[in-house]
N, C-alpha and C positions, 0 to 999 in steps of 0.2 A: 722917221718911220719906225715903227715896232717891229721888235726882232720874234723870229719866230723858232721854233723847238718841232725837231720832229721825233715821234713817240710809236718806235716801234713793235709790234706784238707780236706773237707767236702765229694767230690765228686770225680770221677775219672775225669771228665772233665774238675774242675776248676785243680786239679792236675798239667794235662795236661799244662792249661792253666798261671799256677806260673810257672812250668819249662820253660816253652817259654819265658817268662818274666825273671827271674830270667837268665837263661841262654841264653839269648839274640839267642835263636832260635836252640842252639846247646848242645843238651842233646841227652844221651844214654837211650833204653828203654828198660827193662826187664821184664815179667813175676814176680808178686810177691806170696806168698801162696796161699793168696785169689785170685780164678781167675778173678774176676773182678777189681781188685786193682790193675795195673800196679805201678814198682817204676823208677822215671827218676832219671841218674847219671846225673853229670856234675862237674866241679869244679870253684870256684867262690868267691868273698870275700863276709866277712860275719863278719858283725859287724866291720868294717874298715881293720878287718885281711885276708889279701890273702894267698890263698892255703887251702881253706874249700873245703873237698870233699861236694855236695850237695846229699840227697836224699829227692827227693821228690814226696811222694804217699798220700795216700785217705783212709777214711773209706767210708762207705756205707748211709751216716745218723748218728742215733744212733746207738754205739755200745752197750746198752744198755738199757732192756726197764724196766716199773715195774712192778711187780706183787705179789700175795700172792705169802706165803710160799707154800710148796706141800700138807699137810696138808688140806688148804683151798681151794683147784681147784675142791675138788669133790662135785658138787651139793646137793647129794643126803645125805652128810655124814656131814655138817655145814649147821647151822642157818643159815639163810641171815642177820639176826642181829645183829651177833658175826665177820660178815666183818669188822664191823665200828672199833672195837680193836683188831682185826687180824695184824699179823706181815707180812710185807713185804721185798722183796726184788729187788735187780737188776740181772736179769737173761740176758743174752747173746740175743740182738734182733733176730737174725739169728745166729743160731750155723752153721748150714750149709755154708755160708759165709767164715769162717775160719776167720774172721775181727781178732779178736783177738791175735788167732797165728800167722796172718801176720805184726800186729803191734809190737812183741816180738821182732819177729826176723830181723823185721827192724831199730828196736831198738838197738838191739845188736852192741857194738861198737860205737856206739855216742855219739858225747860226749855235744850234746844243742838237745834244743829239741823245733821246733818253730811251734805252733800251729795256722796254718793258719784259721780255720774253720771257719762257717759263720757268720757275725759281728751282733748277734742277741743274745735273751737269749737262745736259743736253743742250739747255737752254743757255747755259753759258758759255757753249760752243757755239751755237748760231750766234752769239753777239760780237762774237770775232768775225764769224762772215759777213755779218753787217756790217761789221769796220772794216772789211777789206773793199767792202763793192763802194761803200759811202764815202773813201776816206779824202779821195780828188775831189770832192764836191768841197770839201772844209779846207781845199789849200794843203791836203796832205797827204804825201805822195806814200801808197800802197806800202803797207811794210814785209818785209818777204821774211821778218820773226816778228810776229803779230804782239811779243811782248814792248815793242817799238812802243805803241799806242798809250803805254802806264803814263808815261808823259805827258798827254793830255787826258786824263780823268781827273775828273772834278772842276776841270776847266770848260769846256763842250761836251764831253763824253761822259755820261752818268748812267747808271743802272737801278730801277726800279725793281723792290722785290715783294711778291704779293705770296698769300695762298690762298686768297679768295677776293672773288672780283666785286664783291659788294663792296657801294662807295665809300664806307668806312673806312677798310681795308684797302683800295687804291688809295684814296687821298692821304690815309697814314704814310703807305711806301712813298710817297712822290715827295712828303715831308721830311724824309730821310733819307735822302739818295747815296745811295752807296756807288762801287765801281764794280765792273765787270770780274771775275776772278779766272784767272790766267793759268792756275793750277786742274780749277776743275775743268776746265776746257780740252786740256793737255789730255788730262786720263780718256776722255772721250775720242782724242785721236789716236794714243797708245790702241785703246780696245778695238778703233775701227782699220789699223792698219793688222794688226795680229790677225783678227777675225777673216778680214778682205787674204791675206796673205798665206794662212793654213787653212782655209777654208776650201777655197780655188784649188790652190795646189793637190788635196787630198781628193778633192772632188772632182776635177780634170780626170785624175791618173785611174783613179777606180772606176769613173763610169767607163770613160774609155775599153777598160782592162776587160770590164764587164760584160759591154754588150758588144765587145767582138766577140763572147764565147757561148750567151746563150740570148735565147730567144724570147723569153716570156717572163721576164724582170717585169715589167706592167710599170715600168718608171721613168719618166726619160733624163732625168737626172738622179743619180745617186751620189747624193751628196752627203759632205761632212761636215760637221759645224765643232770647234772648241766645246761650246757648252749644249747645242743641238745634240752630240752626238752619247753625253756622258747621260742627255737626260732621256734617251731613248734606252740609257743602258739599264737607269733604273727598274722601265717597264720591262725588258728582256730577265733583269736577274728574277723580277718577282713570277714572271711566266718560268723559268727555271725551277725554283720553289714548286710551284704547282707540278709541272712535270714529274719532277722526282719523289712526289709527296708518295707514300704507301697508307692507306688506310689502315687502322687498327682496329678491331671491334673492341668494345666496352661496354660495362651495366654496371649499374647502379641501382640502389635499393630506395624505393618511395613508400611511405606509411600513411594508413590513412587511420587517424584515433580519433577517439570521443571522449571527452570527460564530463561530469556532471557541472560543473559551473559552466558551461556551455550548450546549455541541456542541448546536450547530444547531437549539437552539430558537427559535421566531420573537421579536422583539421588537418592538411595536407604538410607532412613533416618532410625537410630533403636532409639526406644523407651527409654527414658533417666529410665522409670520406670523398666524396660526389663521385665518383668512377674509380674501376679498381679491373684488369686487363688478364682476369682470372674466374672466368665463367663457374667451373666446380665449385672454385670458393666464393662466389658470389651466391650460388646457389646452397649451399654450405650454411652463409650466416642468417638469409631466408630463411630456411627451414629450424635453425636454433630458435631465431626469435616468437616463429609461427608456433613453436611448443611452448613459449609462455606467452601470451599476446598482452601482454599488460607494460607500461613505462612508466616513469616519475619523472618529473619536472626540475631538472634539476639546480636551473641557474633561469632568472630573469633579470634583466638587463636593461637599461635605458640610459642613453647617450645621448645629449644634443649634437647636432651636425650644422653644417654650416656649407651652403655653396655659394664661392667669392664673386660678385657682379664682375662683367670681364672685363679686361682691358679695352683703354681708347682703339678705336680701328685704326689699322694701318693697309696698306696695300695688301700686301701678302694676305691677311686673313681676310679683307676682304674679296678676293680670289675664289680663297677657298669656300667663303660663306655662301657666295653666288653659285661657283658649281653644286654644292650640297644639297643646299637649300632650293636655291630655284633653277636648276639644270642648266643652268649659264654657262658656256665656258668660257675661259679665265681668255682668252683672244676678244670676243664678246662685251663680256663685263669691263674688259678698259676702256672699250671704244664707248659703250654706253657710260660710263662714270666719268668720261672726258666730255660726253656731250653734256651733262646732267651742272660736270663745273662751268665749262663757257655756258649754259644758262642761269649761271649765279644762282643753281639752288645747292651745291655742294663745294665744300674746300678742297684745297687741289689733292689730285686722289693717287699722287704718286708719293709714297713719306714712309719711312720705316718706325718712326715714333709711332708709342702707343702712353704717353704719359700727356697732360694736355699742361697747356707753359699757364703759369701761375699770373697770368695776365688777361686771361680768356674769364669774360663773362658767363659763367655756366648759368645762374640764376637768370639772365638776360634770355639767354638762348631755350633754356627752359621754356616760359614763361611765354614766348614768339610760336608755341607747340601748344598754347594753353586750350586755344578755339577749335583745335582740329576737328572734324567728327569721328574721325577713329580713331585718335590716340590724345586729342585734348585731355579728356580722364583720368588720364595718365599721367602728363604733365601738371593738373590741377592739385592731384593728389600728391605728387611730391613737393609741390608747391606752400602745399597747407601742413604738412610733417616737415619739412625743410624751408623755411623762407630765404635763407642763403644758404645754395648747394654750396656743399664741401665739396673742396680736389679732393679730388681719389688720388691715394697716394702710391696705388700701385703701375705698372710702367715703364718704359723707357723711354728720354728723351734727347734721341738721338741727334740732333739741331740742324735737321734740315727743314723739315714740314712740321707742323701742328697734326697731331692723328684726322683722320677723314669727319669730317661733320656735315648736317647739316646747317643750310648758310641762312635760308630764308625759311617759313611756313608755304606750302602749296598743296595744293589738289590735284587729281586727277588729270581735269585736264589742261592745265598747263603743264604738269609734265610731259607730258606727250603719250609715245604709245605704252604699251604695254612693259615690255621689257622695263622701259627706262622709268615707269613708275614702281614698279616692283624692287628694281635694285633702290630706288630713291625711300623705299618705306624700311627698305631692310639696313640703311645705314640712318635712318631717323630712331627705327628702334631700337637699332645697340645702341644709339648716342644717349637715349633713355634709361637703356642697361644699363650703361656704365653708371650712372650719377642716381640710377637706386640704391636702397639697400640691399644687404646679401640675402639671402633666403635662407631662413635658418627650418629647425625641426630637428622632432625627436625620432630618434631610432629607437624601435626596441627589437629582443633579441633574446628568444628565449632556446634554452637546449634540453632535449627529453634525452633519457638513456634507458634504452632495454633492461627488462628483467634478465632475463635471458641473451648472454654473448654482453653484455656492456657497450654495446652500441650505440652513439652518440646522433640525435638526429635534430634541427632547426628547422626552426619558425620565426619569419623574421615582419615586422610593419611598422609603420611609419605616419607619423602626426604630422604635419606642415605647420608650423607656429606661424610661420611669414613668408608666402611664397615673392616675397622680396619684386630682384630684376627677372624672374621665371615668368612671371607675368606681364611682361612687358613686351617681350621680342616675337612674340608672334607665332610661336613653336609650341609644342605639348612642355605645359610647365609645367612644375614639379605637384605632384597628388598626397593625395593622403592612401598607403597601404594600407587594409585590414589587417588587426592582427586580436587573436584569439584572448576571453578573458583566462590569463593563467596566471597564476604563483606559483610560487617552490614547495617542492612538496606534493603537489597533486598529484593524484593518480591517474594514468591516461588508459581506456582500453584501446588495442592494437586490432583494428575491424579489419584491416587487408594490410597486405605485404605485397608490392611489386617488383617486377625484376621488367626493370626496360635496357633493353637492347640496342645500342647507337653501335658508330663509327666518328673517329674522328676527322676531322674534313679539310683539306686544304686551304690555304688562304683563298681568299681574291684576288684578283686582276686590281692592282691598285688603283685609284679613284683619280681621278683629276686631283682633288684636295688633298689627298696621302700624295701625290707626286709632287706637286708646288711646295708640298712640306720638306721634302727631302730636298728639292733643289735648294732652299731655302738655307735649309739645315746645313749642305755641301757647301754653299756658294758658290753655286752654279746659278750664273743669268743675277741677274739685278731685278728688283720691284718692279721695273720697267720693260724688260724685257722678258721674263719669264713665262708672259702669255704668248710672245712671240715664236718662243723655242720650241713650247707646245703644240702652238699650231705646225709648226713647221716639218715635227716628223710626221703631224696628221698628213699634211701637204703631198710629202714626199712619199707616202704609204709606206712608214714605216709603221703605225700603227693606225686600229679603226677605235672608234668609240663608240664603244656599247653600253644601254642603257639598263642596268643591272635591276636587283632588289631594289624598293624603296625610290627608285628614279635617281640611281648615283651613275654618276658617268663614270666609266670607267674606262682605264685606256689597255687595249688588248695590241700584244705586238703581233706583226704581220710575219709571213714565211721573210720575205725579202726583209724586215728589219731584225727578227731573230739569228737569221743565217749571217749578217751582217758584224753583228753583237760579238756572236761565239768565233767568227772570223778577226776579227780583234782582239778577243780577247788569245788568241792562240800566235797570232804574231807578237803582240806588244798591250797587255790589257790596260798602260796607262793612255791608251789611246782612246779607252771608254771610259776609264774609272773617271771619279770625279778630282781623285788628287793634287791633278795637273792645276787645272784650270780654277782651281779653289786656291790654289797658290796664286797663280794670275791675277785673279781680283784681288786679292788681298795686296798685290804689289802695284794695281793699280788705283787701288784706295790712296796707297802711301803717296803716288803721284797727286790725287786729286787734295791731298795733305801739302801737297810739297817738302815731303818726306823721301820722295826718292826722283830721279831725274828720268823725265821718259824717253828720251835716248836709250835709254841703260835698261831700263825695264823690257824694250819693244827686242832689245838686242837679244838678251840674256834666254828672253822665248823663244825669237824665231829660233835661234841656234838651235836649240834643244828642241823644237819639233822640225828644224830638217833635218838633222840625226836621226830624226824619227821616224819621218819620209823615208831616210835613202835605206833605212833598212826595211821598210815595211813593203816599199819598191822590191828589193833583189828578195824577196821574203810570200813575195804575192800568190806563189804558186802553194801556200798552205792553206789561204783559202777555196782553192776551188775542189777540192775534197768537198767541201760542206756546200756549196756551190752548186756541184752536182748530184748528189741525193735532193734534190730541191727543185730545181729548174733544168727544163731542155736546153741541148745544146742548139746551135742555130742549124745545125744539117738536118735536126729533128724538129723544128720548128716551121710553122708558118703553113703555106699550099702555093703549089705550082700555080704561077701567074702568066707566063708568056715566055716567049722565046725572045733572046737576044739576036737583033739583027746583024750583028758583028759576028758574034761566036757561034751562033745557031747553037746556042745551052739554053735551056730553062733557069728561070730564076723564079725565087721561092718570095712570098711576100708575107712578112710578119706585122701582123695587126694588132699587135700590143704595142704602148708607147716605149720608146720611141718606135714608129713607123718606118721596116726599111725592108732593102731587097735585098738576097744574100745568094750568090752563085756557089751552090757545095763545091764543084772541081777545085776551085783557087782560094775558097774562104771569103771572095771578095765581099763588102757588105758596103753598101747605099744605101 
């Protein structure tokens, strides 16, 4: 009888998407316990041996998340203090799901067990929980240190690593089966028990603190996050910025001349000094010049310029390109670029690379772009200048992913709806960016000087020799500037002298894209999470999103997330900066290295943020200064609702979340 292999995925649709591949199109499908979980038969060789039955299905994500013991769930019955050495566990993400019992019993009778999941650390954390639910099925008894299981890989236990599900790409990974990795799995549980542990803990103690004392929070949880909390703080310092900002007035000197080799068209000349924050003297050098209105030309100038095609897409920029460019936010654009990869038309869109590995067909992938009808042209043409694209040498390749691409050619409508054809064209067209040439041109650059006062004034335009990759991405590419016929030496007349009048203006509310930059830049949050973090103080109304200039999102902080900000920062500001938690990753990189032991990692934090607790605890009453210039107390809160049939008191009903009752006599609140 033929042995059979079962081939676990992350999703039902990349599932899908291995049996197509693996079974070269011709797989049976069945219902599996989980109704969401289909499992595909087929039969196939496997590992060079023919007559493997194939089974291959999905879990859901995690089949496991983490959390307290039961013990510690109840509020009202644990410190928020005693979180920090509280014991934890892995409970069932979704028991409803049935994940579990459907991975048992698909297990049942197999005799390899190949763990497709996704080629990330997340993904090599779910293939421990798959060998913890699978591992009685194989004769092997549950390991309670999951690094038990190194013992058998390469014997039953294999792991599959793709970054795109086109059959290429699967059937390569399956011809090189590697083993699950035990370090990056680890860091995934360091960051989930830290996160689960200071999270909770700071989050219990201040909502609590909170809405016993005032009434119109509009939040029913006020929550803290390690890296939640540091990335709200960027939005607050930039709203700070604003705040404090004082206007300056300023002017500046504009000219408008004519010369005769231009028969006598105007030329609009800017001031070499551009603003200067002395009105008398501004008006001063006006009126010098206005007594000789004549200049001379005194330098003309021309420089080639060069702008570089951009780097491979990575996550992060592609975040940011989607908010900018097409008002997406970066919560959004993952779920859309994760649905765009399980339809095999894009590589996997989580990667911090932006270098592409010197193994990648670019002239291939080119060329699969040749037919399009909106960007075939494109492709044709670099095609017929290029017949083997060059690697682009510029880059990092950081060795988890390939930078983001497309996998396949498609249209409209098989990509589906709108959104997800939009991101799908805008990561076709940087992939085009990259593997143009650069866009070169010439600058020119001429400078006139007054008769009168020696005042230096430009004129500056611009030739495009090669609008290069400018023309390819879909954006206003690069133009040709006018620029006047001059040489050195001409005489210019001075027809008007202006005096304009500004102020200088405070920044902006930073943009979705300037704020993924800074988390970025901190490390704060990971490629994978950072859209997470963002949503999360949208969530919590820590901040709204306003759609500015130009359609940039911008994220504007709230009364509750500002008052929150400068309330940390006045106890303990590394409870917002990014310091902390920029150290944190970085030690649990070392883990996902096996450079450092996560015992030791998970210890060395909580310590130093319960320290940070118990004083931010005995310390809480320096927030509600800021607290109450802000927000009602609860006795000023809410409208009389009814009398209590016990006390014969009124009690007050406050209609903001959370929803409660509040007796003034005793403070009580329900």
């Amino acid at each position: 009888m033929g042995k059979t292999v079962l081939v676990v995925a992350e999703k039902p649709s990349i599932a899908g998407a291995l049996a197509s591949a693996l079974g070269h199109g011709r797989h049976m499908t069945r219902p599996g316990a989980a109704r969401a979980c289909v499992v595909h038969e087929f039969s196939g060789t496997f590992r060079g041996e023919h007559g493997w039955k194939f089974r291959v299905t999905s879990v859901l994500g995690h089949v496991f998340s983490t959390d307290f013991t039961q013990q510690y769930n109840n509020w009202n019955a644990v410190k928020p203090v005693e979180l920090f050495d509280a014991e934890i566990r892995k409970v069932e993400a979704d028991g409803k799901s049935r994940v579990v019992e459907h991975l048992r019993k698909e297990a049942t009778g197999a005799d390899a067990l190949v763990l497709a999941l996704d080629c990330d650390a997340e993904g090599e954390n779910i293939c421990f929980e798959v060998l913890q639910v699978v591992a009685q099925t194989f004769s092997v008894k549950p390991a309670v240190d999951p690094r038990e299981y190194q013992k058998y890989f390469g014997r039953w236990i294999f792991r599959a690593r793709f970054s795109a599900v086109a059959q290429k790409d699967v059937l390569a990974a399956m011809s090189k089966l590697t083993e699950p990795d035990w370090n990056e799995s680890s860091s995934v549980d360091a960051r989930a028990e830290l996160d689960l542990k200071v999270g909770v803990a700071f989050t219990r103690f201040q909502t609590r603190y909170f809405q016993d004392r005032f009434g119109n929070l509009d939040s029913a949880l006020l929550s803290y996050g390690p890296c939640q909390t540091p990335t709200l703080g960027f939005c607050v310092a930039r709203h700070d910025r604003i705040q404090a900002f004082q206007p300056q007035t300023f002017w500046r000197l504009a000219l408008i001349a004519r010369s005769s080799r231009n028969q006598g068209h105007s030329i609009s000349l800017s001031w070499e000094r551009d603003r200067i924050f002395n009105k008398d003297l501004c008006r001063a050098i006006a009126a010098e010049i206005s007594s000789s209105p004549s200049a001379t030309v005194t330098s003309v100038t021309e420089k080639k310029g060069r702008l570089s095609r951009p780097k491979a897409l990575n996550t992060v920029e592609m975040l940011k390109m989607a908010s900018s460019r097409l008002g997406m936010s970066p919560h959004r654009a993952s779920h859309v670029a994760e649905s765009l990869y399980t339809q095999g038309l894009i590589s996997y869109p989580r990667t911090e690379s932006t270098r592409y590995p010197t193994t990648m067909d670019l002239t291939g992938m080119v060329r699969d772009h040749s037919r399009h009808p909106y960007w075939g042209s494109v492709a044709v043409s670099l095609l017929q200048d290029h017949p083997n694209i060059a690697m682009p040498k510029s880059g990092v390749d950081v060795g988890d992913h390939p930078p983001i691409t497309p996998v396949r050619c498609s249209d409209e409508r098989e990509v589906g709806s709108s959104e997800h054809w939009r991101l799908y064209e805008l990561i076709v067209r940087h992939f085009l960016a990259t593997v143009s040439p650069d866009a070169t041109y010439i600058q020119k650059r001429a400078t006139v000087t007054t008769r009168a006062g020696d005042e230096r004034f430009l004129v500056s335009g611009r030739v495009v020799v090669n609008p290069g990759w400018t023309s390819v991405t879909g954006t206003a590419g690069l133009s040709d500037e006018p620029f006047p016929d001059l040489q050195k030496g001409d005489e210019l007349d001075i027809a008007k002298v202006d005096i304009d009048e500004s102020e200088t203006s405070p920044p902006g509310y930073l943009t979705e894209s300037e704020l993924i930059g800074l988390m970025e830049k901190h490390g704060i949050g990971t490629d994978a999470s950072i859209p997470t973090h963002i949503n999360n103080i949208e969530a919590r109304n820590y901040v709204k999103i306003s759609s500015g200039s130009g359609g940039a999102r911008r994220v504007v902080p709230t009364p509750l997330g500002i008052v929150l900000c400068h309330g940390y920062h006045r106890i303990d500001p590394d409870l917002v900066l990014p310091k902390i938690r920029a150290h944190i990753e970085k030690e649990i990189k070392r883990v996902a290295k096996g450079e450092a032991a996560c015992a030791d990692v998970i210890f060395n934090a909580l310590s130093n943020f319960k320290a940070k607790f118990q004083y931010f605890e005995r310390k809480m009453g320096m927030m509600d200064e800021l607290f109450e210039a802000t927000f009602s107390s609860l006795a000023d809160s809410g409208k009389i609702l009814s009398r209590c049939g016990r006390c014969r008191r009124y009690a007050k009903f406050l209609p903001l979340k959370p929803t409660r009752l509040h007796w003034w006599f005793n403070q009580a609140v329900l």
